[in-house]
C-alpha positions as CSV (number, residue, x, y, z in Angstrom):
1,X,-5.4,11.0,51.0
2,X,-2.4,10.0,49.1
3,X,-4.2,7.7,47.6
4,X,-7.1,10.1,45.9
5,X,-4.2,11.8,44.8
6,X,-2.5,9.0,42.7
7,X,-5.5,8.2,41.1
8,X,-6.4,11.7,40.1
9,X,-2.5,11.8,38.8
10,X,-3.4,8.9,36.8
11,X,-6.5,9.9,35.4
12,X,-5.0,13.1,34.3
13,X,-2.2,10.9,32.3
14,X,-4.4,9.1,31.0
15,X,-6.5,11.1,29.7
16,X,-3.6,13.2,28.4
17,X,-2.4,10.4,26.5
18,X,-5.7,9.9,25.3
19,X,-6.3,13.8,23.7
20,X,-2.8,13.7,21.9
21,X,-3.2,10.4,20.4
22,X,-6.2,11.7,19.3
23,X,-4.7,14.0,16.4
24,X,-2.9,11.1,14.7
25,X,-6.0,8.6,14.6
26,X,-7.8,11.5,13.1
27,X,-4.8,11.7,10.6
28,X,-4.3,8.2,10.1
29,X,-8.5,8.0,8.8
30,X,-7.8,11.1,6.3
31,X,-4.8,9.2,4.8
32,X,-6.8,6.2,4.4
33,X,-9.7,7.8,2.4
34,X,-7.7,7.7,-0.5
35,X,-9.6,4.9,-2.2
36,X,-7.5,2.6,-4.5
37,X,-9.2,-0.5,-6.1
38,X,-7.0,-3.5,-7.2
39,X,-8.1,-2.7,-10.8
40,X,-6.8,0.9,-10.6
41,X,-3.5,-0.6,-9.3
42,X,-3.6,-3.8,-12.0
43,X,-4.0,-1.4,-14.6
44,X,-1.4,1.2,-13.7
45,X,1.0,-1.9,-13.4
46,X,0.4,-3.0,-17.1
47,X,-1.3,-6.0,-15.7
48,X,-4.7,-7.6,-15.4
49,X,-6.5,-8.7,-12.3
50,X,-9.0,-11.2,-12.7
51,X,-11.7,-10.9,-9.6
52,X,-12.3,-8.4,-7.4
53,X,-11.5,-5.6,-9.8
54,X,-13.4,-2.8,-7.8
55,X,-12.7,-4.1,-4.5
56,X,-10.4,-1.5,-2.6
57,X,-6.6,-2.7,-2.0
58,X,-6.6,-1.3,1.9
59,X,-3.9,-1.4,4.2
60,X,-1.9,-4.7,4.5
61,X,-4.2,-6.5,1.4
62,X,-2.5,-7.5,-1.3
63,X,-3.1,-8.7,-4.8
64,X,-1.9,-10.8,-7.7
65,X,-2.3,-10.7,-11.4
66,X,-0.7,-11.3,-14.0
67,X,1.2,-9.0,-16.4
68,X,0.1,-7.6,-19.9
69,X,2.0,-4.4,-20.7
70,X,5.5,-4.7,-19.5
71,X,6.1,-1.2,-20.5
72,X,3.8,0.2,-18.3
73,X,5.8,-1.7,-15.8
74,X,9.1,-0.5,-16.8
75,X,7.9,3.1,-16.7
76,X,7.6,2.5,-13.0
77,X,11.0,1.2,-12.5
78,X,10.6,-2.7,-13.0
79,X,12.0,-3.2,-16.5
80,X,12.7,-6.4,-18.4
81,X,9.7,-8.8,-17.5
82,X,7.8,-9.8,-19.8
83,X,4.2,-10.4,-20.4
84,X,2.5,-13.2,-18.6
85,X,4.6,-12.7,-15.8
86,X,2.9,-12.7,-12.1
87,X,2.9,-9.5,-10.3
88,X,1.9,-9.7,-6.9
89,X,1.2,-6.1,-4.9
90,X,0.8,-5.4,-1.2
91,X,-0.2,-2.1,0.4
92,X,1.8,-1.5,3.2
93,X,1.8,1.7,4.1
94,X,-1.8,4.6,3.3
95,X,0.9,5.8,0.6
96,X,3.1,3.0,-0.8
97,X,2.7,-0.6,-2.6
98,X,5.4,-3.2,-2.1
99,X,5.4,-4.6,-5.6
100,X,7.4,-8.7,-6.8
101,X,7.2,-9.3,-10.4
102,X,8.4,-13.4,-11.0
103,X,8.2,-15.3,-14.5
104,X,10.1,-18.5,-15.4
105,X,9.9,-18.1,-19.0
106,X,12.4,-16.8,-20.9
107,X,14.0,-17.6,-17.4
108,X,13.2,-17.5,-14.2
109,X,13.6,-14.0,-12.7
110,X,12.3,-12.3,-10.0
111,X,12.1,-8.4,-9.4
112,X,11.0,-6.5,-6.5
113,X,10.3,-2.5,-5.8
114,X,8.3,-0.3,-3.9
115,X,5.9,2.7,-5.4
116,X,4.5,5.5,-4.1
117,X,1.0,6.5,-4.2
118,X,0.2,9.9,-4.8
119,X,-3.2,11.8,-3.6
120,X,-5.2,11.4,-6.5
121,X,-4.2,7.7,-6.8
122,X,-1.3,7.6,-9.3
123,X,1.0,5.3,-8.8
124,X,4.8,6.4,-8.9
125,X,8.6,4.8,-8.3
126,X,9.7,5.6,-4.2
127,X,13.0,6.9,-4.1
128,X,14.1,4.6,-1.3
């Protein structure tokens, strides 16, 4: 009898974990929908992406490009890289982009930053 009654306990755990780790998948999907293609991100950087422009830059993909407006770059916190520069992007998070800028000419410089992504896609500097 004890037995029966450990694996009803068990069940009932279970299937409690199971109903409140159903909210946050349910969340996780809704913060996800926010579609971002690498060409929406490239251009918003000030650079230009060269294939897979309307492929969507999902969680944990990254992309590289290379950079053709440095001010649009500097606007987002990044300043003093210059064109031709590579900026390589990841999205790690449904709501932020890890973002490295390198170029060896003048000299070689690196410079790193995270942005935010807002709901309607805009890009944006993170205050951490």
């Amino acid at each position: 009898m004890s037995s029966t009654r450990r694996t009803t306990r068990l069940l009932g755990v279970a299937f409690m974990c199971a109903a409140l780790a159903m909210p946050a998948v349910g969340q996780n999907v809704r913060q996800q929908s926010s579609q971002l293609t690498r060409n929406d991100v490239a251009e918003q950087l000030g650079a230009k992406v060269t294939s897979g422009q309307n492929e969507e830059l999902g969680i944990g993909s990254s992309l590289t490009c290379t950079l053709v407006d440095p001010a649009k770059l500097a606007k987002l916190g990044i300043s003093g890289m210059h064109e031709g520069a590579r900026v390589s992007v990841m999205r790690v998070a449904p709501d932020k982009l890890r973002i490295e800028v390198d170029e060896l000419e003048p000299t070689p410089l690196t410079k790193k930053g995270t942005l935010k992504i807002d709901e309607k896609g805009r890009l944006a500097p993170s205050a951490s």
